[in-house]
N, C-alpha and C positions, 0 to 999 in steps of 0.2 A: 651755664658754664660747666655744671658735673659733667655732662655730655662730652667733653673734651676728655675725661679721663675713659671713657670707654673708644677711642680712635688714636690707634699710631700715631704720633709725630715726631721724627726724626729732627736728628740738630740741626740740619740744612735748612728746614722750614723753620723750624725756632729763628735760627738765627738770620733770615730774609724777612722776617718779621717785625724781629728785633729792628733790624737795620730802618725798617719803613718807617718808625716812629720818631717826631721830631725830639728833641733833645729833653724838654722837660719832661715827658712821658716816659723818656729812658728811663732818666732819674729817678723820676717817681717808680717807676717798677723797681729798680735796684734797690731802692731801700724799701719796697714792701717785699723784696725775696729774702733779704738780709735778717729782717725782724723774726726770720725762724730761727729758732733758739738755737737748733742743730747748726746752722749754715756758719757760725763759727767755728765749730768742730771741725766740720765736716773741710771749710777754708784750708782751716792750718793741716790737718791730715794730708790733702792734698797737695799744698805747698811745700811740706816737706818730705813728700814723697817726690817731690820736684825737685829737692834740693839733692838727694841719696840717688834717685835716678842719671843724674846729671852731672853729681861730684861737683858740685858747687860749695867752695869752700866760706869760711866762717867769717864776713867780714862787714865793715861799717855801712851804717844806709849810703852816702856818699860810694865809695869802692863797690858797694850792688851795683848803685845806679850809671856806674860809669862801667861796670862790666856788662851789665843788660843790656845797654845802647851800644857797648862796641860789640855787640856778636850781632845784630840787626843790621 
């Protein structure tokens, strides 16, 4: 597996990779990428550079989740 960090891979491959794995596999990867200490951090950093990039205003998990699904 170190060998993997000396070779490009782009998100495209990651993520047709990703895709190939049946469901429990997902999973299990998700929460072994998760258990980096940082990857909370680094989550909410992201999210709310999501939220200031986009002017997504300040509202209840319900009022998210019906504004998510009505822009999709």
């Amino acid at each position: 597996m170190p060998r993997l960090k000396e070779i490009d891979i782009n998100y495209e491959q990651v993520r047709d990779l990703f895709s190939q794995l049946d469901f429990e596999k997902k999973m299990a990867l998700i929460k072994e990428v998760i258990k980096d200490k940082r990857y909370r951090e680094i989550f909410y950093a992201y999210t709310e550079g999501l939220v200031t990039k986009y002017k997504i205003p300040s509202m209840s998990e319900k009022e998210l989740d019906a504004y998510l699904h009505g822009n999709n």
